[in-house]
C-alpha positions as CSV (number, residue, x, y, z in Angstrom):
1,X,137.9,99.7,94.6
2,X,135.0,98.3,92.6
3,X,132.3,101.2,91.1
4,X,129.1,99.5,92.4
5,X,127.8,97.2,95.2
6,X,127.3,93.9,92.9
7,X,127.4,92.9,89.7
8,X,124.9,91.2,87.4
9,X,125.5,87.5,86.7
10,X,122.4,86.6,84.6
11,X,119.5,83.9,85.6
12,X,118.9,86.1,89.3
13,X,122.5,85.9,90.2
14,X,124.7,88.3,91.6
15,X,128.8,88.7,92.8
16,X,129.0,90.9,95.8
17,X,131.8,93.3,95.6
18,X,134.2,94.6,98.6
19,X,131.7,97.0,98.8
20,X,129.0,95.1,100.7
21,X,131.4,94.0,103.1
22,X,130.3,94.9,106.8
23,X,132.1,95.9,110.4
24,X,132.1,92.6,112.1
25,X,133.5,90.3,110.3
26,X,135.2,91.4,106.7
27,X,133.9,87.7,105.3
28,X,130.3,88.9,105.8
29,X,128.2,91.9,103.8
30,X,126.9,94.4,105.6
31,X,122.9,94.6,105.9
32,X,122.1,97.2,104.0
33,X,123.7,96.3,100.0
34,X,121.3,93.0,100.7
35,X,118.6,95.2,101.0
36,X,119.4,97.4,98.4
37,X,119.6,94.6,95.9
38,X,116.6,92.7,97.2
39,X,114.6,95.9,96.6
40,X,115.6,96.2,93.2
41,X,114.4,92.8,92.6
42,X,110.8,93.4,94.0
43,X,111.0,96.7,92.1
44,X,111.2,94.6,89.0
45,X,108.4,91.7,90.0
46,X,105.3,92.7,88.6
47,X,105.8,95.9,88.3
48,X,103.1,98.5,89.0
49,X,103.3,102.1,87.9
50,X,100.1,103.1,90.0
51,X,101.5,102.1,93.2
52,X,104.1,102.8,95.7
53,X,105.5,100.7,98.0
54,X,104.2,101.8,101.5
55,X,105.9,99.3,103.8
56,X,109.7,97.1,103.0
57,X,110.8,94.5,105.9
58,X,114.0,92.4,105.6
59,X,114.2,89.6,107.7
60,X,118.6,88.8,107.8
61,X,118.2,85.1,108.4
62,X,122.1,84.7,108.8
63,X,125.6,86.0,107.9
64,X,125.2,86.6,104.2
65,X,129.1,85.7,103.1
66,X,130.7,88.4,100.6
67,X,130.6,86.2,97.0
68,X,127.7,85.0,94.5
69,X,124.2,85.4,95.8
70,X,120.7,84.4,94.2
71,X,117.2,85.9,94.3
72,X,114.3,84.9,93.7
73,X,111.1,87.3,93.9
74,X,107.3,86.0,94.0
75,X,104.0,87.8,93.9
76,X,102.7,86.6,97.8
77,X,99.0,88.8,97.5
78,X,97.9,90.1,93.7
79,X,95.9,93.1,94.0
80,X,94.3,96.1,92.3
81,X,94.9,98.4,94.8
82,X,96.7,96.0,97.4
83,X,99.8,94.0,96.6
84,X,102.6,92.1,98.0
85,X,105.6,90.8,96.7
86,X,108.7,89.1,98.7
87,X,112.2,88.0,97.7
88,X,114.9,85.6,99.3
89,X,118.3,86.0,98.9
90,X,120.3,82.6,99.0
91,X,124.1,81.9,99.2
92,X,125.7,79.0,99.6
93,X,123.1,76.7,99.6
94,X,120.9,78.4,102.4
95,X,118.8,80.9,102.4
96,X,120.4,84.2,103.6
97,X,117.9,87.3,103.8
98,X,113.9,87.7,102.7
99,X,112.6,90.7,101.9
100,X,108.7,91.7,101.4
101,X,107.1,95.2,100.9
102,X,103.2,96.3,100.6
103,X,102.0,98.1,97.7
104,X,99.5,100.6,97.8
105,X,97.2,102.2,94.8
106,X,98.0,105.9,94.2
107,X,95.2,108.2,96.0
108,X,94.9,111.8,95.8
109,X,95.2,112.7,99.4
110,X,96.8,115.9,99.1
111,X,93.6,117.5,101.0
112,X,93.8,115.8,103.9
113,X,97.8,114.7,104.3
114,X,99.2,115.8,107.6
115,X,101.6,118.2,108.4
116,X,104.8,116.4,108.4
117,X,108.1,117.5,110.7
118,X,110.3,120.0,109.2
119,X,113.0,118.5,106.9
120,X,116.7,118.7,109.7
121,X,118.3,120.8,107.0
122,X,121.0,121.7,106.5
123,X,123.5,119.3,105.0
124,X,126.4,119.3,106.9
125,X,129.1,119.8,104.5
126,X,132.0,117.5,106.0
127,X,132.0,114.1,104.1
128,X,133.8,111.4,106.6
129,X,137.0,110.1,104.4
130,X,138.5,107.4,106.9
131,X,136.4,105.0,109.2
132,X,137.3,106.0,112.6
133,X,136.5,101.8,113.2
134,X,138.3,99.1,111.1
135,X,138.2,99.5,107.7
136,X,135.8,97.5,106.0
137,X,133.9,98.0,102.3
138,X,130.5,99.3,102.9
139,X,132.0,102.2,104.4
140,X,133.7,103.4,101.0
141,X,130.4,102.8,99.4
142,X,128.5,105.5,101.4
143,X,128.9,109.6,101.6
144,X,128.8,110.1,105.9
145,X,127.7,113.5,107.1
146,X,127.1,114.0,110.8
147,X,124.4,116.4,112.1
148,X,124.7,115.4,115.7
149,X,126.5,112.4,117.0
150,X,129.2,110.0,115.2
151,X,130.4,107.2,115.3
152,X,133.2,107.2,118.2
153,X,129.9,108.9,120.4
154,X,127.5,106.8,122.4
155,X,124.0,107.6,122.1
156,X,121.2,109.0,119.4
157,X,122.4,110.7,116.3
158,X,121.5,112.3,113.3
159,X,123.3,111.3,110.1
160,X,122.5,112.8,106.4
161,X,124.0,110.2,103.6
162,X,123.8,108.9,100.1
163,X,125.1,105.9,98.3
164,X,128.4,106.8,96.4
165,X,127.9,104.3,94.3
166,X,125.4,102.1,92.6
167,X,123.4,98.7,93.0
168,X,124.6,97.6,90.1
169,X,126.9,98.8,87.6
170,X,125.9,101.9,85.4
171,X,122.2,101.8,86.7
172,X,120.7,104.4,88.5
173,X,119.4,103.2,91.7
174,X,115.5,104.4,92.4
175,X,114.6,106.0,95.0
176,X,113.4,103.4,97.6
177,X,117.0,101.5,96.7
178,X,118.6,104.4,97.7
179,X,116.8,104.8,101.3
180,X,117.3,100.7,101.4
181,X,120.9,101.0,101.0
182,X,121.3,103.2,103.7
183,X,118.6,102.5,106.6
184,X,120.4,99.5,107.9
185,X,123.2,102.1,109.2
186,X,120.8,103.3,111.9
187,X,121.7,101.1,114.4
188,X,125.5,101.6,114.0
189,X,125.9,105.2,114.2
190,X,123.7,105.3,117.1
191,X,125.1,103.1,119.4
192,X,124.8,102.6,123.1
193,X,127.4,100.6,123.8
194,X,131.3,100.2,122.8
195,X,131.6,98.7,119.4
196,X,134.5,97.1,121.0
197,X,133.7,95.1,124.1
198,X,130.0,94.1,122.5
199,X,128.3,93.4,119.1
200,X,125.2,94.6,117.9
201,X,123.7,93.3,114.8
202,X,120.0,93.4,113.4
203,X,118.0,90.6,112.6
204,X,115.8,92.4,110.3
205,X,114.9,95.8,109.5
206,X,111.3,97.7,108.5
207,X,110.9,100.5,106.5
208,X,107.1,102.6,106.9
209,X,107.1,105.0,104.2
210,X,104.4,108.1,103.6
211,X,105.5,109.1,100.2
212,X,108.9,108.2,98.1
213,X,112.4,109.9,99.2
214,X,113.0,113.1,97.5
215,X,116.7,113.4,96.2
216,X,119.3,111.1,96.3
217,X,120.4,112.0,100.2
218,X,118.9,110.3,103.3
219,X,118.9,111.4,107.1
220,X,118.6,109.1,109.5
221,X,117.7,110.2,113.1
222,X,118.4,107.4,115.1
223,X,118.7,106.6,118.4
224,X,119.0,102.9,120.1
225,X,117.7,101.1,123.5
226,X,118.9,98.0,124.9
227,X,117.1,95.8,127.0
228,X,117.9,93.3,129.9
229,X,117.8,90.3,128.3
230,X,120.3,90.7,125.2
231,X,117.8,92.5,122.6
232,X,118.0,96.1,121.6
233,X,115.7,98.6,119.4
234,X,116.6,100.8,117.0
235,X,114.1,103.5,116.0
236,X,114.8,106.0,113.1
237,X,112.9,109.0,111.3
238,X,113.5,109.4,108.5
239,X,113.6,112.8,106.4
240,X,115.1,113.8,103.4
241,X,115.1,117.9,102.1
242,X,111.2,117.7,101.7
243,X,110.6,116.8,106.0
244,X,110.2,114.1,107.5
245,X,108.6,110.6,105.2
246,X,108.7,107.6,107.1
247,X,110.6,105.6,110.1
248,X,112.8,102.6,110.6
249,X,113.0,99.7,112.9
250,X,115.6,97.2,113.8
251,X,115.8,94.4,115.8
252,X,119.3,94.1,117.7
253,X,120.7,90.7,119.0
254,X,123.2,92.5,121.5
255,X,126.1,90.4,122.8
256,X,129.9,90.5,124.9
257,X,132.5,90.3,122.5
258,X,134.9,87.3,123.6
């Protein structure tokens, strides 16, 4: 089993391990190592110590195939105490997933930040070792700890994980790659329907953020709607041993299996 999610090619390229591979089809990543790696690049784009990024959306314009990917970052708004970068990911010769996240100037607004909700403590201590579903990488690459809910369970659900592994090798992902990496899972473990008679997958995913994560795990409380027409929403808080510190959004295209 390979030690990190990709690794480093040079000149903005990078070879997906087994790791990124996702539930529906093994030849495809999962959404989240995309993410995870797209962040890193817009981590590293004109960098700004005196900001944090506020808001990240990935837009996942098609199956991204498990193999050599290339990113390329740009500065969309320059700013003092606004700014916006974006990134696309392309793979074989089309473009594959585009990421962009708002950056906000550091304030002190210690005096007047709101109460946030209580952190959903504590850590279950039961670390999934098998997939209950078919085996595929991405599952390996995370630690799975159900408060409420799982996977073979319809409905909302409450899940506390971290990445096992890194973005890339021997790097210590930050903090917003970390949440990345794990957010696009929201939508999985709280499913509504049966992962066998329909599919499910997001066309994008949003992260609103109040302040960074705090330690490397992430709970996701998720729960998922499906509408009449073939579209679902996902909608997750997010809270990490601190409270609660942002939400999550996905789009679902929901389908019959044939």
């Amino acid at each position: 089993m390979a030690d990190s999610l990709y690794r480093p090619l040079g000149d903005g390229r990078f070879q997906s391990t087994e790791l990124t591979q996702g539930p529906w089809d093994p030849r495809n990543q999962h959404g989240s190592p995309p993410a995870a790696l797209l962040t890193r690049e817009l981590e590293r784009t004109d960098p700004q110590p005196d900001m944090t990024v506020s808001q990240l959306a990935i837009d996942i314009l098609g199956p991204i195939p498990v193999g050599e990917v290339t990113v390329h970052t740009e500065v969309v708004r320059p700013g003092r105490r606004i700014q916006s970068v974006a990134a696309e990911m392309v793979a074989e010769g089309r473009p594959v997933a585009y990421a962009r996240a708002w950056r906000l100037r550091h304030a002190d607004t210690e005096a007047i930040a709101s109460e946030t909700a209580a952190s959903r403590l504590p850590l279950p201590d039961t670390t999934l070792k098998e997939s209950p579903l078919p085996d595929f990488g991405y599952f390996h690459a995370l630690e799975w700890r159900f408060a409420e809910g799982g996977f073979m369970q319809n409905g909302p659900a409450v899940l506390w994980t971290r990445l096992a592994v890194p973005v890339l090798p021997d790097e210590e992902p930050s903090q917003l790659q970390r949440v990345a990496g794990v957010a696009d899972t929201a939508s999985g473990i709280s499913s509504e329907l049966s992962f066998a008679a329909y599919m499910f997958s997001n066309v994008d995913f949003t992260l609103h953020l109040v302040r960074p994560q705090s330690g490397e795990w992430t709970c996701l409380d998720a729960a998922t709607t499906v509408g009449p027409s073939g579209s679902g929403l996902c909608r997750t808080r997010l809270y990490d041993e601190r409270g609660d510190f942002g939400s999550a959004a996905q789009t679902l295209f929901v389908a019959r299996r044939d």
